[in-house]
VEXLUM-465359 format. One record per atom (N, C-alpha, C): residue number from 1; x, y, z; residue in three letters; atom name. Coordinates in steps of 0.05 Angstrom, whole numbers. Example, Ala and Ser with C-alpha at 12.3 -4.5 7.8 and 13.67 -1.06 7.14 Angstrom:
@pos=1&px=264&py=-114&pz=156&code=ALA&site=N
@pos=1&px=246&py=-90&pz=156&code=ALA&site=CA
@pos=1&px=264&py=-66&pz=156&code=ALA&site=C
@pos=2&px=257&py=-45&pz=142&code=SER&site=N
@pos=2&px=273&py=-21&pz=143&code=SER&site=CA
@pos=2&px=258&py=1&pz=157&code=SER&site=C
% end
This chain:
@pos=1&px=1221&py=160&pz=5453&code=UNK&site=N
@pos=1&px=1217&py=141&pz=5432&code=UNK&site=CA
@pos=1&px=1212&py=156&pz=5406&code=UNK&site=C
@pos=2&px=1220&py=150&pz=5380&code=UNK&site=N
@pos=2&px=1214&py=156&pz=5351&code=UNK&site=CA
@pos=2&px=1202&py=138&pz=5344&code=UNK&site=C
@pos=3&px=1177&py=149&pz=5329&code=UNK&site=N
@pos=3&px=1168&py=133&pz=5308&code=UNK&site=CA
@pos=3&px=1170&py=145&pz=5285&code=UNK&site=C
@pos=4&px=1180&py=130&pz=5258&code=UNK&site=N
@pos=4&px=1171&py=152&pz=5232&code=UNK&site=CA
@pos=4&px=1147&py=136&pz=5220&code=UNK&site=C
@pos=5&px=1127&py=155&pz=5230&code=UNK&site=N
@pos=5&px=1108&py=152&pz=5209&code=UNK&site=CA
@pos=5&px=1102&py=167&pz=5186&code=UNK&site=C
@pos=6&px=1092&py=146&pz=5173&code=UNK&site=N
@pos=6&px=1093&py=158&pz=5143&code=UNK&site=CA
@pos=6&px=1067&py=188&pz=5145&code=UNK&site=C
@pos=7&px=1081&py=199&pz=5137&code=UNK&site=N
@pos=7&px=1065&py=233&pz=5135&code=UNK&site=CA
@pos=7&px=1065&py=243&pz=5100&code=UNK&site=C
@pos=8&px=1041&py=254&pz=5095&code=UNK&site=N
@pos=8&px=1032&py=257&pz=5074&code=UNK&site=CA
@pos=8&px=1040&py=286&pz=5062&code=UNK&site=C
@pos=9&px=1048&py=295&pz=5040&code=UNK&site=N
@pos=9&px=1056&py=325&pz=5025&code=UNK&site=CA
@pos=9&px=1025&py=339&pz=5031&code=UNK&site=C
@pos=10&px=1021&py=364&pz=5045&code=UNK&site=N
@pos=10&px=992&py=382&pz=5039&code=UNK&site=CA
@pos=10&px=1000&py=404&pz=5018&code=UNK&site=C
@pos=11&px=1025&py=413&pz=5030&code=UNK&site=N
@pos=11&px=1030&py=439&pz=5013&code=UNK&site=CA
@pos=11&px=1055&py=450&pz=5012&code=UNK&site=C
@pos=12&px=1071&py=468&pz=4985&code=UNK&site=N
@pos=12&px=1097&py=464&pz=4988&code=UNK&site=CA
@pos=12&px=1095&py=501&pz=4999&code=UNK&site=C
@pos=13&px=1122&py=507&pz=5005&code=UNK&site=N
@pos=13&px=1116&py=543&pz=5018&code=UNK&site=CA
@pos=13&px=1140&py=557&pz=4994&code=UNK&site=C
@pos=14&px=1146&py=577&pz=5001&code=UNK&site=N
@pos=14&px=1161&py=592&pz=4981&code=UNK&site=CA
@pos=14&px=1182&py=584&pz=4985&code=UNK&site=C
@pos=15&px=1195&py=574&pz=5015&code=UNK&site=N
@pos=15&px=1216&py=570&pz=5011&code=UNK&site=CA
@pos=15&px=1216&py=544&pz=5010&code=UNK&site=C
@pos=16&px=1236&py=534&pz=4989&code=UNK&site=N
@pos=16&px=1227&py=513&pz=4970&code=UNK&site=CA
@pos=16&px=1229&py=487&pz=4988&code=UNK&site=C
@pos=17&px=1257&py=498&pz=5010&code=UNK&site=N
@pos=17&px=1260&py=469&pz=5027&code=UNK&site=CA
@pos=17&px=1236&py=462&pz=5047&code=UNK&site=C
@pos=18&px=1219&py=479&pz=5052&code=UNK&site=N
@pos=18&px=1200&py=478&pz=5061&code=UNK&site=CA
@pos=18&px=1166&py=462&pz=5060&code=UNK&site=C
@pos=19&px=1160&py=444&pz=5067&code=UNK&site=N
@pos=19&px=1129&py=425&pz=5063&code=UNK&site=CA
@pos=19&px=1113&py=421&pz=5094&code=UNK&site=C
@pos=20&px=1080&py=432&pz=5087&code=UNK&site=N
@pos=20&px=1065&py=419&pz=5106&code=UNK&site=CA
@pos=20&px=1064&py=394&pz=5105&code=UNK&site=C
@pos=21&px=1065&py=374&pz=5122&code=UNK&site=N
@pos=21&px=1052&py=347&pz=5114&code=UNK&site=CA
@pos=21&px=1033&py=336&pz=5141&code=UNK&site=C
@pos=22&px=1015&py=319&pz=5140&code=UNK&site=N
@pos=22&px=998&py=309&pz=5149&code=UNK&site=CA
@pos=22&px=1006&py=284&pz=5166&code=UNK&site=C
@pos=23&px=1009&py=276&pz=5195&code=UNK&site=N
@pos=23&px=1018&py=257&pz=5210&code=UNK&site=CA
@pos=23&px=996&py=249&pz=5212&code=UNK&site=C
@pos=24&px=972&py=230&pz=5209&code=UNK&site=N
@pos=24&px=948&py=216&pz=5221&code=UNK&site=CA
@pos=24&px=928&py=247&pz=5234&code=UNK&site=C
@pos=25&px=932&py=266&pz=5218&code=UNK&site=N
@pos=25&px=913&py=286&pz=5223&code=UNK&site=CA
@pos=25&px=937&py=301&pz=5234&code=UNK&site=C
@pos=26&px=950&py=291&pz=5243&code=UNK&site=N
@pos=26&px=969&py=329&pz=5250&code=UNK&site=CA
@pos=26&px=987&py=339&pz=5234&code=UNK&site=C
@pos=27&px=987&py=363&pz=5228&code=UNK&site=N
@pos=27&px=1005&py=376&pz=5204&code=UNK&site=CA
@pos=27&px=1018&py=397&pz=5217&code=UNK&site=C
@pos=28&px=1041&py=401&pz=5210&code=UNK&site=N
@pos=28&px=1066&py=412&pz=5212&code=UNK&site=CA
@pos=28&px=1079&py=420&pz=5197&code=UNK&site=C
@pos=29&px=1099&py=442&pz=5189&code=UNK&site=N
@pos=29&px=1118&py=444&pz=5175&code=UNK&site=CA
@pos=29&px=1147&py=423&pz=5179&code=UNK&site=C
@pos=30&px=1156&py=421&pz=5152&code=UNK&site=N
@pos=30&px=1177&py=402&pz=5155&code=UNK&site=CA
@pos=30&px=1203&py=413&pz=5137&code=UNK&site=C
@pos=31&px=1221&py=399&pz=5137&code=UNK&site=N
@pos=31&px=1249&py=410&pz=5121&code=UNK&site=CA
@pos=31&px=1247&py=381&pz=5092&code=UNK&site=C
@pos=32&px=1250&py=388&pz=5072&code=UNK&site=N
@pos=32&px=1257&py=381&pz=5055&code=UNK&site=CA
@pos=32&px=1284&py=379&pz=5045&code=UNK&site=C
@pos=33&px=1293&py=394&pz=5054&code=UNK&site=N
@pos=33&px=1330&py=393&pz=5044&code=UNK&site=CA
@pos=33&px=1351&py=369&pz=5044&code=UNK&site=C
@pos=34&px=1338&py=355&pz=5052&code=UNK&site=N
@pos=34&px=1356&py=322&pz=5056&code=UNK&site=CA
@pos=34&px=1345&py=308&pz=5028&code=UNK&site=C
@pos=35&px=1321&py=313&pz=5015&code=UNK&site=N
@pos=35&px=1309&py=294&pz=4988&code=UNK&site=CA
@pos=35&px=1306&py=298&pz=4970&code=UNK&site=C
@pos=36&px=1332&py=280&pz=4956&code=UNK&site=N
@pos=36&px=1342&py=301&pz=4932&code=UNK&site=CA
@pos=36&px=1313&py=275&pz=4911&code=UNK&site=C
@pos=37&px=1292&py=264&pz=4909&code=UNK&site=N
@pos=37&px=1269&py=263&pz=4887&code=UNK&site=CA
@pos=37&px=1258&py=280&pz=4880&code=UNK&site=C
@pos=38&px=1245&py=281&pz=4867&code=UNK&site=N
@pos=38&px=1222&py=306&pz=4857&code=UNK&site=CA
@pos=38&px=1197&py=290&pz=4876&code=UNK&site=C
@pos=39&px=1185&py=310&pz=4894&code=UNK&site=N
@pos=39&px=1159&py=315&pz=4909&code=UNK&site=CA
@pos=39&px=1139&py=322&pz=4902&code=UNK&site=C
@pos=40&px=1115&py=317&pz=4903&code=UNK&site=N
@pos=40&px=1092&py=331&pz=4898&code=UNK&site=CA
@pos=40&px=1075&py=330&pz=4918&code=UNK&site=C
@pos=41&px=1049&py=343&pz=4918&code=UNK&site=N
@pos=41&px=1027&py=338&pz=4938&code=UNK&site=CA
@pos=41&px=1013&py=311&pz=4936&code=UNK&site=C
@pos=42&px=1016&py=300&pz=4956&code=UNK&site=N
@pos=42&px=1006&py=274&pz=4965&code=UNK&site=CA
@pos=42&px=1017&py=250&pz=4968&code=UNK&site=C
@pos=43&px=1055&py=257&pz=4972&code=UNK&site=N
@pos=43&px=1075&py=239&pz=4967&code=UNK&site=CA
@pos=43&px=1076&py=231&pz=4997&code=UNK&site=C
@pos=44&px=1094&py=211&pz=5006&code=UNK&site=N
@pos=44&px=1084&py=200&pz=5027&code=UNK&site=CA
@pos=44&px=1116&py=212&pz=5034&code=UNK&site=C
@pos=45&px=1127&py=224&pz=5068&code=UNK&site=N
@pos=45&px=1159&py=215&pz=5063&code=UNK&site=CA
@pos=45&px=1162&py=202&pz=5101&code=UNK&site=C
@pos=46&px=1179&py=193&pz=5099&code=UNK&site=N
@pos=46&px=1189&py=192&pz=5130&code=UNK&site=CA
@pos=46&px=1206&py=213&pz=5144&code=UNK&site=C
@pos=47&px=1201&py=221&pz=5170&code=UNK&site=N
@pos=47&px=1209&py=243&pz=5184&code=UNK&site=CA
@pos=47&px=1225&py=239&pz=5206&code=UNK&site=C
@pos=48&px=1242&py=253&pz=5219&code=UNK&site=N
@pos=48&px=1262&py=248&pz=5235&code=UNK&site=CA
@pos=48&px=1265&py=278&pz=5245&code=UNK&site=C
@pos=49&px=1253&py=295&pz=5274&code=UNK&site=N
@pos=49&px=1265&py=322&pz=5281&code=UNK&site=CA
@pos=49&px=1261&py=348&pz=5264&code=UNK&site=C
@pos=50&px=1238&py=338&pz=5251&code=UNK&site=N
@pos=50&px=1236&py=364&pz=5227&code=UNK&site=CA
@pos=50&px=1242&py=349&pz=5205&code=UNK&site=C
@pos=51&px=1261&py=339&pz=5198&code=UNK&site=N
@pos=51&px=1275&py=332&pz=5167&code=UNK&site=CA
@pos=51&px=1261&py=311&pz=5163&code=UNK&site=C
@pos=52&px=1256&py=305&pz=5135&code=UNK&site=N
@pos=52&px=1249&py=295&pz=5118&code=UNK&site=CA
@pos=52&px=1272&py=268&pz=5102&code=UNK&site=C
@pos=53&px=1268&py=252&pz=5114&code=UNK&site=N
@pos=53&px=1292&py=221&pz=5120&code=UNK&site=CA
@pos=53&px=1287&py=208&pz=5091&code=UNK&site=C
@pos=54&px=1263&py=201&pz=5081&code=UNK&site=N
@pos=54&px=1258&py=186&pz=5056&code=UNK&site=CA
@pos=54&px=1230&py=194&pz=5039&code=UNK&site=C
@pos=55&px=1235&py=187&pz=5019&code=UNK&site=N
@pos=55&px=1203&py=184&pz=5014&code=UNK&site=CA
@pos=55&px=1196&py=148&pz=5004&code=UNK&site=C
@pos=56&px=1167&py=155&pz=5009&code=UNK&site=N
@pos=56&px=1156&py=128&pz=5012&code=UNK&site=CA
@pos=56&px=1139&py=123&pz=4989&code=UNK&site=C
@pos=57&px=1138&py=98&pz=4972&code=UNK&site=N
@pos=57&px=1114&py=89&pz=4961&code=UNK&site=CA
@pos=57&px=1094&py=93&pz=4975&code=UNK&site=C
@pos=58&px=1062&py=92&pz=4958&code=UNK&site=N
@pos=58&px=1037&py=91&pz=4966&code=UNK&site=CA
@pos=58&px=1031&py=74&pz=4978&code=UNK&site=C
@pos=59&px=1035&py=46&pz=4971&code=UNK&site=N
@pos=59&px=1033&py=21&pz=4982&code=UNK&site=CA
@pos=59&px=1050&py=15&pz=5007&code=UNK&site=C
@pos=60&px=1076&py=22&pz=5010&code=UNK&site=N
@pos=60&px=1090&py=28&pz=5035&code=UNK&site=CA
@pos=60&px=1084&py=50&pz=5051&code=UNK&site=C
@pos=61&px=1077&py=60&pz=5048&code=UNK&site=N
@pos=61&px=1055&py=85&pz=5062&code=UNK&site=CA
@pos=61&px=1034&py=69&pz=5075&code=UNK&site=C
@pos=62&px=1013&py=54&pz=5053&code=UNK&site=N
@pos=62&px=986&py=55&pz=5061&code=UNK&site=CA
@pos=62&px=990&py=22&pz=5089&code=UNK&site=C
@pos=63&px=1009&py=4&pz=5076&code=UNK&site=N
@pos=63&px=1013&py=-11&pz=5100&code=UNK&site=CA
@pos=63&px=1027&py=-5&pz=5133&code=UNK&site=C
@pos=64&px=1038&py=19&pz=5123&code=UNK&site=N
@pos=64&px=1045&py=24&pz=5145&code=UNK&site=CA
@pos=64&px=1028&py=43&pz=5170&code=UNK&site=C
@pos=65&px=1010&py=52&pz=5153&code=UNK&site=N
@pos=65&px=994&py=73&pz=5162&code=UNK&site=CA
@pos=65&px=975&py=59&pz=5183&code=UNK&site=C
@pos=66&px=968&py=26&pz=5157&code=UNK&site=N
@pos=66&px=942&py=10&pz=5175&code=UNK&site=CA
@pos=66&px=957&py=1&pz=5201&code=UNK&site=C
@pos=67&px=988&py=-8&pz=5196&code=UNK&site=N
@pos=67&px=995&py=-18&pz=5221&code=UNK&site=CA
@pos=67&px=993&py=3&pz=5246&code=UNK&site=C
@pos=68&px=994&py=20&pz=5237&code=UNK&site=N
@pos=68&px=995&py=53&pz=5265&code=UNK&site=CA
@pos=68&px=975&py=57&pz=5277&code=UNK&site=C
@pos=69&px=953&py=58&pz=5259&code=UNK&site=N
@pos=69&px=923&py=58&pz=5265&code=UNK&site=CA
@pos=69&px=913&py=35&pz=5279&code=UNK&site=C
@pos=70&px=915&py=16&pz=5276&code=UNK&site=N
@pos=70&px=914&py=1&pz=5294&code=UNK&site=CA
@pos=70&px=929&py=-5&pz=5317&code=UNK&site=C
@pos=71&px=956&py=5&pz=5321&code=UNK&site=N
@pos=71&px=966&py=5&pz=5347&code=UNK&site=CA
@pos=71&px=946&py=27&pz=5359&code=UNK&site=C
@pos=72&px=944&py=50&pz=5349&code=UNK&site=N
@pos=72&px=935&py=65&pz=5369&code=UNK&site=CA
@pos=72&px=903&py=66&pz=5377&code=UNK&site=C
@pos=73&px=898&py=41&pz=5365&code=UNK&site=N
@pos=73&px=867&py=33&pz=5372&code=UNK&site=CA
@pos=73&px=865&py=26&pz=5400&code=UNK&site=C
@pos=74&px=898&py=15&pz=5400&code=UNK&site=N
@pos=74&px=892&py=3&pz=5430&code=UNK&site=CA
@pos=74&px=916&py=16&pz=5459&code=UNK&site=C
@pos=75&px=907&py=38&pz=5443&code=UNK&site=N
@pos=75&px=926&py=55&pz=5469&code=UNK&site=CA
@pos=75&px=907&py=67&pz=5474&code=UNK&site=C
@pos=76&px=908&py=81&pz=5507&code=UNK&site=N
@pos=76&px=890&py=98&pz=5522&code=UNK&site=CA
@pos=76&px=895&py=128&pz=5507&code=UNK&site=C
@pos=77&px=880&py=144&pz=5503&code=UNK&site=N
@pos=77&px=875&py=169&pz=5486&code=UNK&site=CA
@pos=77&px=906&py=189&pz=5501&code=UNK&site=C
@pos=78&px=914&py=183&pz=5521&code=UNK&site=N
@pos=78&px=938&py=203&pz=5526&code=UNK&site=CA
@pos=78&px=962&py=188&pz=5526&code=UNK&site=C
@pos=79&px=960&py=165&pz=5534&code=UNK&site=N
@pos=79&px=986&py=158&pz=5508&code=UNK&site=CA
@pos=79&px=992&py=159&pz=5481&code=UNK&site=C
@pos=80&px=974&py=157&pz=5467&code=UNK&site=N
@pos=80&px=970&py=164&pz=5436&code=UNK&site=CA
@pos=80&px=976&py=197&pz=5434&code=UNK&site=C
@pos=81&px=975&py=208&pz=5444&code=UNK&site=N
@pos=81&px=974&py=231&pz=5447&code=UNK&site=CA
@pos=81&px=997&py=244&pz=5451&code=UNK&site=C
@pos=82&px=1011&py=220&pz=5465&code=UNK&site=N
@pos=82&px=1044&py=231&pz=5473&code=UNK&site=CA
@pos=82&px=1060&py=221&pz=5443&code=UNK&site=C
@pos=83&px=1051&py=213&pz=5432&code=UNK&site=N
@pos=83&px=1071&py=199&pz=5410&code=UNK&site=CA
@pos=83&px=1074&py=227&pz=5392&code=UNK&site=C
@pos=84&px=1056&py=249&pz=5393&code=UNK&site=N
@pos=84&px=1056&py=274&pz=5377&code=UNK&site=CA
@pos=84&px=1067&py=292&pz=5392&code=UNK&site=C
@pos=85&px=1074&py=294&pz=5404&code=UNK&site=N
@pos=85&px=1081&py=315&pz=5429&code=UNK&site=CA
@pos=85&px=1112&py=312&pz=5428&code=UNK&site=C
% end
């Protein structure tokens, strides 16, 4: 299964296609090379396999975020767990 959740900009690296971003507390490196906007730290984008699919408003971010958080209110702690894995 995929989900793209909206994941947050932490930090950009030297190489430029390169960003940490933040999934509900987990951070990863990601590919930027698919988004041709201007990025900054704390931009929201959607992810797909590494790459970087869209970026998101704040507000489409922040609704989407509450909807996630609450699904995984009501999953047992290792299924939630597989959605990162």
């Amino acid at each position: 299964m995929c989900l793209c959740i909206p994941s947050k900009i932490c930090a950009f690296h030297d190489d430029e296609s390169l960003v940490t971003v933040d999934t509900l507390g987990v951070q990863r490196q990601i590919s930027i090379h698919l988004i041709s906007e201007k990025l900054a730290i704390g931009d929201y984008l959607l992810i797909h396999v590494g790459f970087a699919i869209s970026k998101l408003n704040n507000e489409e971010a922040q609704e989407s975020l509450i909807e996630y958080k609450s699904m995984l209110e009501n999953m047992s702690a290792e299924d939630a767990q597989a959605l990162f894995n």
